[in-house]
Backbone as CSV, one residue per row, in Angstrom:
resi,resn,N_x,N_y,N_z,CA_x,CA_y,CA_z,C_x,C_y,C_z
1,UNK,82.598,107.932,-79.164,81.268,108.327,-79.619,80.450,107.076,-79.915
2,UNK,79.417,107.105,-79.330,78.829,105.887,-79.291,77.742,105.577,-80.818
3,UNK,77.887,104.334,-81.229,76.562,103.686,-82.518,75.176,104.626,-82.316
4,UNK,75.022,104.474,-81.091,73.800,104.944,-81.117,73.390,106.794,-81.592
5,UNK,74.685,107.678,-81.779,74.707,108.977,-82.076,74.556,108.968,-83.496
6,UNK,75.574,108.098,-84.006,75.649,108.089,-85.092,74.740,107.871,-85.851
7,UNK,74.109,106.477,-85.395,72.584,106.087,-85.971,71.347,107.349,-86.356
8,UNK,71.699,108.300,-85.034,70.507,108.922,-84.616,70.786,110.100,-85.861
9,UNK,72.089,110.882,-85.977,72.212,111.912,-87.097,72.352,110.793,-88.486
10,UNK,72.410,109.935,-88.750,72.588,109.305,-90.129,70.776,109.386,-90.404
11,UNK,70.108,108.815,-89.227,68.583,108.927,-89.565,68.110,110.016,-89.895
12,UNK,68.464,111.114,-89.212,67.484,112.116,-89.719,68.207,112.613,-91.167
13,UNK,68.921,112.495,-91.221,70.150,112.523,-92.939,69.067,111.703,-93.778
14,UNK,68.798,110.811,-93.523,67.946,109.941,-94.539,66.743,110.530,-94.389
15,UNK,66.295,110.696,-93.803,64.837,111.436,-93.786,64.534,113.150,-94.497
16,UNK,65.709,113.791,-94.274,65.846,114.735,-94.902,66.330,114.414,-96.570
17,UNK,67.029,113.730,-96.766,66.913,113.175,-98.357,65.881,112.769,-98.738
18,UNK,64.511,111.827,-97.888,63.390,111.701,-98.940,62.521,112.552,-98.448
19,UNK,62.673,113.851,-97.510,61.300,114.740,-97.615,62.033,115.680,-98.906
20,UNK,62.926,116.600,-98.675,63.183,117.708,-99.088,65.047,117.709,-99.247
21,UNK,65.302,117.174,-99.811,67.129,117.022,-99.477,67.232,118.564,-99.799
22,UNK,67.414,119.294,-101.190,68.187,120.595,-101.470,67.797,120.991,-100.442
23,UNK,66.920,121.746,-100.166,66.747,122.504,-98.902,67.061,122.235,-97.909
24,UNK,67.517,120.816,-97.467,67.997,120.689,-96.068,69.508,120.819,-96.022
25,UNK,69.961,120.662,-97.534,71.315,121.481,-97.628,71.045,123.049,-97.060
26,UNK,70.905,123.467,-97.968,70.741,125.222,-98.079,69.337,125.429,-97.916
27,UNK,68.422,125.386,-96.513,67.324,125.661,-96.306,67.075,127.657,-96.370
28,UNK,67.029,128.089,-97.327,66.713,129.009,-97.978,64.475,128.931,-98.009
29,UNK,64.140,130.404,-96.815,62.561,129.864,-97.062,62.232,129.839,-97.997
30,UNK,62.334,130.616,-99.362,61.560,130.668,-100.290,61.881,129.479,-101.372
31,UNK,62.780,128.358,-100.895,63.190,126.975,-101.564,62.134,126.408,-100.626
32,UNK,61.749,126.242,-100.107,61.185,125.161,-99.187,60.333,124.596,-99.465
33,UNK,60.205,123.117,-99.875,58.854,122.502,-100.538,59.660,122.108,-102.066
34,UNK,60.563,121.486,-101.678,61.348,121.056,-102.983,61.546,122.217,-104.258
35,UNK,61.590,123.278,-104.174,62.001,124.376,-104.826,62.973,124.753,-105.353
36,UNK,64.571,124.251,-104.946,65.270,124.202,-105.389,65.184,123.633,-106.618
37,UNK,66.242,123.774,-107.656,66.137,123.547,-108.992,68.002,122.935,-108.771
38,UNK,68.316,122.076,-109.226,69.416,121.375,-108.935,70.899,122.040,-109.374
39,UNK,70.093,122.917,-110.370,71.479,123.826,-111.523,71.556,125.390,-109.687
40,UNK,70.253,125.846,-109.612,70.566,126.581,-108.332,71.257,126.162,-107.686
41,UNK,70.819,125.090,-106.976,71.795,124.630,-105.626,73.290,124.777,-106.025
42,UNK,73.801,123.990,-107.563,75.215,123.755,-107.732,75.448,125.300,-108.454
43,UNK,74.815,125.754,-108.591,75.222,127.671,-108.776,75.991,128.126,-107.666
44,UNK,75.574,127.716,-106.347,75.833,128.582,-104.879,77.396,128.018,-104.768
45,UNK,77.390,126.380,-104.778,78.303,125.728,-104.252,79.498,126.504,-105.373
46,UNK,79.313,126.479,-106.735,80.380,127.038,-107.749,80.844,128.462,-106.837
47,UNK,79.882,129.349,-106.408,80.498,130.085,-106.234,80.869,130.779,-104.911
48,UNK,80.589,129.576,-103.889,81.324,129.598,-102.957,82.967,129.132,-103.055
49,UNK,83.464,128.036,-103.648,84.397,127.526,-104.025,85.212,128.722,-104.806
50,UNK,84.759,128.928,-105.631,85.274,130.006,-106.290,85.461,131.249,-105.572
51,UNK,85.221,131.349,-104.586,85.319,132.876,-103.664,86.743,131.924,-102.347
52,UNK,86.327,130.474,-102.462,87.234,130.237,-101.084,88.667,129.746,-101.996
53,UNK,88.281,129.671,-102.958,90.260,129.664,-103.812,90.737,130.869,-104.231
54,UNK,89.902,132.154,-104.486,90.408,133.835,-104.319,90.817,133.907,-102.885
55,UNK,90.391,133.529,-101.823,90.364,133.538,-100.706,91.709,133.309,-100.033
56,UNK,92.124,131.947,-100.845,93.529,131.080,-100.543,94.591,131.861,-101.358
57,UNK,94.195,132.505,-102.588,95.002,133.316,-103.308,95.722,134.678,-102.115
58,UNK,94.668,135.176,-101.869,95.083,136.440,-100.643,95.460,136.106,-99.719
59,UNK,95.868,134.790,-99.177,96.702,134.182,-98.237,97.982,133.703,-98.791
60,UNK,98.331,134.250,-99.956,99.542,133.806,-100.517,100.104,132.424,-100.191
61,UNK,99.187,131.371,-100.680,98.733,130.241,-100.239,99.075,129.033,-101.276
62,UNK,99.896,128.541,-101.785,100.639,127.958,-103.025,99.679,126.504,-103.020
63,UNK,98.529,125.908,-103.324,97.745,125.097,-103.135,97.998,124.050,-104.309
64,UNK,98.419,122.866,-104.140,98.275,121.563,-105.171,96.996,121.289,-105.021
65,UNK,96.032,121.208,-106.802,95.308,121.060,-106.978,94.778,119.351,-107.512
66,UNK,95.433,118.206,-106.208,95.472,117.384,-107.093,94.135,116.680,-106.434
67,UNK,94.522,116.572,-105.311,93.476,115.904,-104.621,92.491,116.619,-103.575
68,UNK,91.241,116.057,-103.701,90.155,117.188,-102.688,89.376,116.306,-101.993
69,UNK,88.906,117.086,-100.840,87.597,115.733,-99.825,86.768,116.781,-99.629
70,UNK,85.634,116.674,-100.020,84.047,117.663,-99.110,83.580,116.814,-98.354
71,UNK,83.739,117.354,-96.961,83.204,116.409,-95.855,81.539,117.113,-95.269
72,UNK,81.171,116.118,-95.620,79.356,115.991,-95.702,79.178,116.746,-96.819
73,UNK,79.259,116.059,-97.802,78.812,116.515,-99.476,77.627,116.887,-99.248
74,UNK,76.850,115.636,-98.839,75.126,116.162,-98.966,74.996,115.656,-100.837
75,UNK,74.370,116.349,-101.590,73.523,116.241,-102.958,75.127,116.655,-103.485
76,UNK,76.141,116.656,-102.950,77.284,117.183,-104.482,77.426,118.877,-104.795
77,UNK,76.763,119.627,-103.395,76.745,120.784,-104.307,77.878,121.474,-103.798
78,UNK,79.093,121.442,-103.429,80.613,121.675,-103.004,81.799,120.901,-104.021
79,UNK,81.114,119.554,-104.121,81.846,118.888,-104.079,82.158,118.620,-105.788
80,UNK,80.520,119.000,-106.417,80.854,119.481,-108.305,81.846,120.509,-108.440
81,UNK,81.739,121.804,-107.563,82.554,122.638,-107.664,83.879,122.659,-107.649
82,UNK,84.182,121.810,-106.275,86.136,121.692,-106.363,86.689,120.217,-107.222
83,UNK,85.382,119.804,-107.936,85.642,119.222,-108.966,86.308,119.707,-110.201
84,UNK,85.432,121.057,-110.692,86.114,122.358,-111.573,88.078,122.422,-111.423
85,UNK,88.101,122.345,-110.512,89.738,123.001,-110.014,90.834,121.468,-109.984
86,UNK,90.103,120.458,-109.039,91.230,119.340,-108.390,90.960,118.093,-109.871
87,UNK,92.359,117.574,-109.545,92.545,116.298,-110.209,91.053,115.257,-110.020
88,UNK,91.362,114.967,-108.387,90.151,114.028,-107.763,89.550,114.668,-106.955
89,UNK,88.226,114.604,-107.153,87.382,114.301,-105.443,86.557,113.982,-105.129
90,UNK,86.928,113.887,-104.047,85.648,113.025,-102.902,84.707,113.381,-102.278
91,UNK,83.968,113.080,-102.156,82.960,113.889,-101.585,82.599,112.651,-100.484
92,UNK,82.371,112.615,-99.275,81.680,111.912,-97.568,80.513,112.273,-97.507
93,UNK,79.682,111.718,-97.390,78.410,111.610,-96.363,78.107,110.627,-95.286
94,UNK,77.279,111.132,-94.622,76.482,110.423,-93.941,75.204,109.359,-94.342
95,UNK,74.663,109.634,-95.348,73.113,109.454,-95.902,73.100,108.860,-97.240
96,UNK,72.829,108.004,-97.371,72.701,106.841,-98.471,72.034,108.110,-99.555
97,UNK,71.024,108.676,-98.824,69.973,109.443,-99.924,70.388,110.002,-100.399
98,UNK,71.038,110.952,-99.979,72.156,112.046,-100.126,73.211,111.908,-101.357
99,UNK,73.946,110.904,-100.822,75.153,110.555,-102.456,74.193,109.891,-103.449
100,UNK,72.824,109.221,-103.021,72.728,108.542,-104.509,72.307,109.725,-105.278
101,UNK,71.530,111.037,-104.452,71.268,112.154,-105.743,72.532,112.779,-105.943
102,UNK,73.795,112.352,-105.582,74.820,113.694,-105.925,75.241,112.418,-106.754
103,UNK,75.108,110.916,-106.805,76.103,111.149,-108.014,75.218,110.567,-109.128
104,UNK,73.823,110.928,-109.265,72.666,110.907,-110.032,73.069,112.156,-111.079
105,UNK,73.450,113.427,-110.065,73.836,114.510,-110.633,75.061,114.934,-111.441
106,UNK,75.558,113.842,-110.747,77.816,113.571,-111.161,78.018,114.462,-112.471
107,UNK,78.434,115.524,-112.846,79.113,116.073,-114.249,80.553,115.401,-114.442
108,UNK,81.425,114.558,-113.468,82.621,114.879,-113.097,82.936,113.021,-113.151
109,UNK,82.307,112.379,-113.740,82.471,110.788,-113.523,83.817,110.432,-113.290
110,UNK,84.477,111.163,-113.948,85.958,110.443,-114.621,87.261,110.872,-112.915
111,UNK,86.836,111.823,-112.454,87.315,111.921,-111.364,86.510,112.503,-109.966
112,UNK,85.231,112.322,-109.504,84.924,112.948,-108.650,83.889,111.228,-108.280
113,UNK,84.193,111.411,-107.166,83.534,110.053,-106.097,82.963,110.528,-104.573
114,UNK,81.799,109.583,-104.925,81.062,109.524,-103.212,81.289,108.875,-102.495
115,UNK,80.946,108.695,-101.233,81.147,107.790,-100.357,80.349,107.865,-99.412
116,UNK,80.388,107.056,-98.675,79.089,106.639,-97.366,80.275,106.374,-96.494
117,UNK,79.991,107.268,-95.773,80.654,106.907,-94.191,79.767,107.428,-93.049
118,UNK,79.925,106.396,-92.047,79.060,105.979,-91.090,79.692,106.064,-89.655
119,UNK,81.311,106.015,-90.272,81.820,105.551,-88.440,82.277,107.270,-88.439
120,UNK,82.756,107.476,-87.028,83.018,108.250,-86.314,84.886,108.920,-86.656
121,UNK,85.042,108.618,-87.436,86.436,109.057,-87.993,86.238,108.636,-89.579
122,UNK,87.374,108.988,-89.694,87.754,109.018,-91.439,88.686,107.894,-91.870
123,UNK,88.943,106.418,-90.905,90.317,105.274,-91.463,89.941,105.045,-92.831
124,UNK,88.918,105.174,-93.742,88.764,104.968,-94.940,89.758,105.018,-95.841
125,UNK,90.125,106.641,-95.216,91.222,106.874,-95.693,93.046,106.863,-95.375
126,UNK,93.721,107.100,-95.891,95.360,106.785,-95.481,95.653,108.147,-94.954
127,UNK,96.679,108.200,-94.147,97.626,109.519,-93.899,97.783,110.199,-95.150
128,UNK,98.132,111.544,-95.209,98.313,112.148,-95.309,97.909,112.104,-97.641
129,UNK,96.399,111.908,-97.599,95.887,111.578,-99.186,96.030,113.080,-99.240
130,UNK,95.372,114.032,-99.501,94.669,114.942,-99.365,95.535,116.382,-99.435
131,UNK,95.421,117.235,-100.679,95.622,118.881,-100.556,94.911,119.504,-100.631
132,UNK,93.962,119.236,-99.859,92.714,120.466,-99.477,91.723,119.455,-99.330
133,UNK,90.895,119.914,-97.869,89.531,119.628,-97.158,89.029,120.529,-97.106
134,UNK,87.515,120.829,-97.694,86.590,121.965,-97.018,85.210,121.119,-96.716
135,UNK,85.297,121.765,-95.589,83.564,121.926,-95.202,83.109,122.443,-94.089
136,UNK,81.196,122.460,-95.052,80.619,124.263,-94.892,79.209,123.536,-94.496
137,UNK,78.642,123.953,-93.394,77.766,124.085,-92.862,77.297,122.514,-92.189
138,UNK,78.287,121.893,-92.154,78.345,120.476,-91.228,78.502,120.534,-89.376
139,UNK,79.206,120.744,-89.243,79.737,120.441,-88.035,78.323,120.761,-87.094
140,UNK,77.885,121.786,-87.432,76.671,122.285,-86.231,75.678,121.747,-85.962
141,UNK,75.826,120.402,-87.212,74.772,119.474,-86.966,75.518,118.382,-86.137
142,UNK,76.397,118.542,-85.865,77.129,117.071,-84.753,77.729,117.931,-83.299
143,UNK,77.547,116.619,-82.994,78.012,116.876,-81.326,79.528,117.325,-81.447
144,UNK,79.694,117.762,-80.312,81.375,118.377,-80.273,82.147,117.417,-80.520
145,UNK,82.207,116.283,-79.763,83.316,115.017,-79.543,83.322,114.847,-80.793
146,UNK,82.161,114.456,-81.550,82.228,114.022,-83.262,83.352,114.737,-83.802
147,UNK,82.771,116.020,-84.042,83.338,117.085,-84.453,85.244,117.381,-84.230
148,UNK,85.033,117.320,-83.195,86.669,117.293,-83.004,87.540,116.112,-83.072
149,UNK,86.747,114.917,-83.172,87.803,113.770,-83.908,87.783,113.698,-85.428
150,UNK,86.554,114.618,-86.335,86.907,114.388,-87.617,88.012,115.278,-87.764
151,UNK,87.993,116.548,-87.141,88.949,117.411,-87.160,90.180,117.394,-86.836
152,UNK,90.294,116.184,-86.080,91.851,115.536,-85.588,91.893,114.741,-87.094
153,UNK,90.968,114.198,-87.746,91.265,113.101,-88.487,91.569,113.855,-89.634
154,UNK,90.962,115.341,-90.127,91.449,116.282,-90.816,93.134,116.157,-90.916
155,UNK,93.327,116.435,-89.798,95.103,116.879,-89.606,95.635,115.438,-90.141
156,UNK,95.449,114.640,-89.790,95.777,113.080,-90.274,95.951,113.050,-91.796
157,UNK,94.815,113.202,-93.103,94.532,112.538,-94.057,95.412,114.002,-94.963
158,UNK,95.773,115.315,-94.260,95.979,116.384,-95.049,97.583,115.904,-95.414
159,UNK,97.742,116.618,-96.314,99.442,116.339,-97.084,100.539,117.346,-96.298
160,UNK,100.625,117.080,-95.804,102.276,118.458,-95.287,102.192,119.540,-96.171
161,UNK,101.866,119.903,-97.047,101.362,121.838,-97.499,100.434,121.992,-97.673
162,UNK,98.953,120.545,-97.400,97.783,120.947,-97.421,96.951,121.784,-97.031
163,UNK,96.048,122.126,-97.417,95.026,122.878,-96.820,93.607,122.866,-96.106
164,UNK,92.980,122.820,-94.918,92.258,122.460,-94.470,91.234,123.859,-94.481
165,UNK,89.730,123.883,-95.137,88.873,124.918,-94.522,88.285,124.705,-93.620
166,UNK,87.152,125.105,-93.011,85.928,124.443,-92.343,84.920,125.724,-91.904
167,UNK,83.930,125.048,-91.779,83.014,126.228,-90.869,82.499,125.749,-89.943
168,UNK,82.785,126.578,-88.745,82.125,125.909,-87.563,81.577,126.951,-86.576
169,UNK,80.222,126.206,-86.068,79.758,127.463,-84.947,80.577,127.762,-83.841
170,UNK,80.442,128.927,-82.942,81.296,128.981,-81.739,79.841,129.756,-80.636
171,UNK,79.181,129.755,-81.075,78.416,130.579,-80.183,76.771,130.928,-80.489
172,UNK,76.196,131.168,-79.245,75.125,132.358,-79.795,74.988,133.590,-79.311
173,UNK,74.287,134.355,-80.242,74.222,135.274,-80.492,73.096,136.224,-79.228
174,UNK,73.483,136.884,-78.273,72.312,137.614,-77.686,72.046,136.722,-76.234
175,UNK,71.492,137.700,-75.427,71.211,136.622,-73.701,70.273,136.511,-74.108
176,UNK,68.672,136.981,-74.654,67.675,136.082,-75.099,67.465,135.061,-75.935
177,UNK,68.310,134.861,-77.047,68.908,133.660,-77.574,69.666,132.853,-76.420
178,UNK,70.268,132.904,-75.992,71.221,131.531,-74.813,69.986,131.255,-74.025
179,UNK,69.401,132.336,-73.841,68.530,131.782,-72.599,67.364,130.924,-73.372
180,UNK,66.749,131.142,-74.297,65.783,130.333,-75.245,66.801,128.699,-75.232
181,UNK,67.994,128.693,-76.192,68.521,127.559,-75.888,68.780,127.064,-75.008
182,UNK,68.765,127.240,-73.426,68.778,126.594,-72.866,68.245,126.400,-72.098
183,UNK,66.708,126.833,-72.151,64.984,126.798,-71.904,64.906,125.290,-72.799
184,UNK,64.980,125.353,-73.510,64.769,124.013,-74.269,65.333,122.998,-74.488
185,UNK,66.533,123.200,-73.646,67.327,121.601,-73.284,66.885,121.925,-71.959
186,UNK,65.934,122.357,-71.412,65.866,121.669,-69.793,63.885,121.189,-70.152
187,UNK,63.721,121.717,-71.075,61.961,121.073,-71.383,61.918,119.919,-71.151
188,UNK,60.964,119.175,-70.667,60.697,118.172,-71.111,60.782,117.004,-72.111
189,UNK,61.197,115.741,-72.109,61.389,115.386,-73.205,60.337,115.559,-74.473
190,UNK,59.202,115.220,-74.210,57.737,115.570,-75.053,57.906,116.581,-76.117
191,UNK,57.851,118.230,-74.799,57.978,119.369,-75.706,59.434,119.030,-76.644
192,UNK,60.586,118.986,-76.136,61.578,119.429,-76.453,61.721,118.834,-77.874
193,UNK,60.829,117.227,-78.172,60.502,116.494,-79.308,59.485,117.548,-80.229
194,UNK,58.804,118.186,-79.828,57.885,118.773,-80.933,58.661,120.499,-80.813
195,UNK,59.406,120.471,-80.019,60.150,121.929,-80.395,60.877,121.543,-81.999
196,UNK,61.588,120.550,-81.574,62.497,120.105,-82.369,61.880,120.250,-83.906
197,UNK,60.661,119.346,-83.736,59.902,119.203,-85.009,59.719,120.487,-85.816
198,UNK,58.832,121.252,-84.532,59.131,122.541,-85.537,60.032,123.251,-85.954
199,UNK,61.114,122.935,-85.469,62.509,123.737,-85.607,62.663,123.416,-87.373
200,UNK,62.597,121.992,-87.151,62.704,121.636,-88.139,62.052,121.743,-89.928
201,UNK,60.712,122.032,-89.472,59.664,122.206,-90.670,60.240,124.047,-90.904
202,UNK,61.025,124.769,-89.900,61.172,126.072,-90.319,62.391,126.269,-90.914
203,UNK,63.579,125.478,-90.494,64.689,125.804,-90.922,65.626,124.891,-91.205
204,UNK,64.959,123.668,-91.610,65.828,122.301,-92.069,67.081,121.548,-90.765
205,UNK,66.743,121.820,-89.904,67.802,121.201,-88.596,66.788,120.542,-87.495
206,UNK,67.084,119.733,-86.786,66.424,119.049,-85.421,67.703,119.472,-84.312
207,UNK,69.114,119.734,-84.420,69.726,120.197,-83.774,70.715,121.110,-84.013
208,UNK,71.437,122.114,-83.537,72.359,122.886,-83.249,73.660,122.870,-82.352
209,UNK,74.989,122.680,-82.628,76.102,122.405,-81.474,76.994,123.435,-82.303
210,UNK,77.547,123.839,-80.511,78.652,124.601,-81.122,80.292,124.607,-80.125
211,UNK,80.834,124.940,-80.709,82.310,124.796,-79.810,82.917,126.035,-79.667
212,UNK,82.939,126.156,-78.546,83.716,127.881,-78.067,85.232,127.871,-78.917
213,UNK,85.420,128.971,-79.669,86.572,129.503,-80.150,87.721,129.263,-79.603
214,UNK,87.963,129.973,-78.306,89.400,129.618,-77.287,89.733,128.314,-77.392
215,UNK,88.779,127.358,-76.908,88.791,126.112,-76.825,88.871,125.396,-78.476
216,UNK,88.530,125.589,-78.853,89.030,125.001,-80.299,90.065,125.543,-81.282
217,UNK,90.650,126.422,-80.701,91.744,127.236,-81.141,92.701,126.102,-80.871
218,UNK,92.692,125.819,-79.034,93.746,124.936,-78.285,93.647,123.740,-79.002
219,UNK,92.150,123.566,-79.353,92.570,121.594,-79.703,93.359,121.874,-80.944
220,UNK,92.761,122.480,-81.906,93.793,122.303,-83.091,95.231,122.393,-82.876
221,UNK,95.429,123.257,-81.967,97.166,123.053,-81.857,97.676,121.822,-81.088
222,UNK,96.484,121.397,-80.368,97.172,120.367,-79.371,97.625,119.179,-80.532
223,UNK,96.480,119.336,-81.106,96.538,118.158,-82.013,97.285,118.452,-83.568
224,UNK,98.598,119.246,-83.430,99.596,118.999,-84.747,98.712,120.000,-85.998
225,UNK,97.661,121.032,-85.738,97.908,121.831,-86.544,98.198,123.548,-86.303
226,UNK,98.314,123.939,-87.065,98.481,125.607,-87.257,97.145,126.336,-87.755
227,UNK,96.810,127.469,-87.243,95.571,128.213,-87.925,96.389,129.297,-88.782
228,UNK,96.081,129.059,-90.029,96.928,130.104,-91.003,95.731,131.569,-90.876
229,UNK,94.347,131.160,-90.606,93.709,132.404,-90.600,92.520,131.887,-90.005
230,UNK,91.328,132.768,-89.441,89.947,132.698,-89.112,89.506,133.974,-88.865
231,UNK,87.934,133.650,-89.543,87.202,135.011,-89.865,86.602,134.522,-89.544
232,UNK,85.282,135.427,-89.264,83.515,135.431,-88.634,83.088,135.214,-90.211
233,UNK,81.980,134.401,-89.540,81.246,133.736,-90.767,79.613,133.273,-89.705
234,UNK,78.473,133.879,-90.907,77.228,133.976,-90.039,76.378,133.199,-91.127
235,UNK,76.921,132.054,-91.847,76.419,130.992,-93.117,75.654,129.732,-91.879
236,UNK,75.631,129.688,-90.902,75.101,128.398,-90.384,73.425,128.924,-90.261
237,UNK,73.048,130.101,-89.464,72.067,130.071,-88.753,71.655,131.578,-88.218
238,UNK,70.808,132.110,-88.341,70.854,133.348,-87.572,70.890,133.258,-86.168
239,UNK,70.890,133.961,-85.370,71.146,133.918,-83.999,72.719,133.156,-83.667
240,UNK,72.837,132.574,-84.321,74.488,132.175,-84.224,75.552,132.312,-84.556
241,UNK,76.992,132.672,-83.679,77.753,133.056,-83.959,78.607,132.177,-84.797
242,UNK,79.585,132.233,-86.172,80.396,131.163,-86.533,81.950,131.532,-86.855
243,UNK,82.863,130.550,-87.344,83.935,131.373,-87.991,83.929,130.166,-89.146
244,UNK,85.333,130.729,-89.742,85.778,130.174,-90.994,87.088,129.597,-90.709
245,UNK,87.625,128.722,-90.212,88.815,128.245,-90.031,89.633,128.028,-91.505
246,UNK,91.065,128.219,-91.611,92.211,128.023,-92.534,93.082,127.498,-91.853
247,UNK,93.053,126.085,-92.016,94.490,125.597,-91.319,95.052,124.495,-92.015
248,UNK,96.728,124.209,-91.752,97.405,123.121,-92.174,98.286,122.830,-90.945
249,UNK,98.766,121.596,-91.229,99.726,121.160,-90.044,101.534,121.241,-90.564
């Protein structure tokens, strides 16, 4: 994966931290225009977390609560939450802007840390740190290749009874949806720049990627893990299809 991808999603990461960051987390319309209130945002994240460790409970799922990673924290609002539960955690970004408001926000000093990462994998870290990775509403902002080497690098940093979540798109939704998307990767570069724009002023994204199911079923196994479970999950985007991956290696 080349500097120049990376550059290109770290930029608009920074740009979305000084127009409107909460909302470009959880672009919710009636937040839009800095509306979020910071105790909201970390309301959602509490109780998403809290629904995805009932979650692990009904998977009869024996989870060490020592160590945690939220990959693409964003503002902290995941990553306060499985703060509540784990010894440590970490929270990754992309965006300078991003961690300096999550740990502006920090409740959790004594064990919860940010980080800036930039390259295309995770060596930051060692084999196998980690009993439990989640993350929620990342991937659809990166290209596939990205995507499936953090997800190899997932299987890497997890502990032998760890637990890995994730959410990731697999699809869209409808032949007038596919056909719209792919009306607009054959536009022009011009339009396809001010499509983008507006995409963006409506629903906090400049892009959308997704990875077919079958096919990402296979990589995870190719690559040393197990899917303990996956459900449909429609948290990225309307018109798009997603799931909820549960896996360990």
């Amino acid at each position: 994966m080349g500097k120049n991808v990376i550059e290109d999603i770290r930029r608009n990461w920074e740009e979305f931290a000084r127009i409107d960051p909460l909302w470009s987390i959880l672009p919710l319309p009636e937040k839009k225009g800095n509306r979020w209130k910071i105790d909201e945002l970390y309301k959602t994240g509490t109780d998403e977390i809290n629904s995805a460790i009932e979650y692990l409970k009904s998977l009869n799922i024996n989870l060490e609560f020592n160590r945690a990673l939220d990959f693409g924290c964003g503002a902290g609002r995941l990553t306060q939450a499985l703060s509540r539960y784990f010894n440590l955690c970490a929270g990754v970004d992309i965006s300078f802007g991003m961690l300096r408001l999550a740990q502006e926000y920090n409740q959790f000093r004594d064990k919860c840390i940010y980080i800036l990462n930039c390259a295309p994998d995770l060596s930051i870290f060692r084999d196998n740190t980690f009993d439990f990775i989640y993350s929620s509403i990342v991937f659809q902002h990166l290209p596939p290749e990205l995507t499936l080497n953090y997800i190899r690098e997932f299987l890497r940093i997890i502990k032998e009874r760890g637990v890995i979540i994730f959410q990731i798109t697999t699809g869209i939704i409808g032949f007038s949806n596919k056909l719209r998307r792919y009306a607009s990767i054959l536009m022009p570069k011009p339009l396809r720049h001010l499509y983008k724009q507006l995409r963006y002023k409506t629903w906090g994204i400049k892009e959308m990627y997704w990875i077919r199911e079958e096919f990402l079923n296979n990589f995870i196994i190719s690559s040393g893990g197990k899917i303990i479970d996956c459900i449909d999950d429609f948290s990225s985007m309307p018109r798009y299809r997603g799931k909820r991956y549960c896996i360990t290696k």
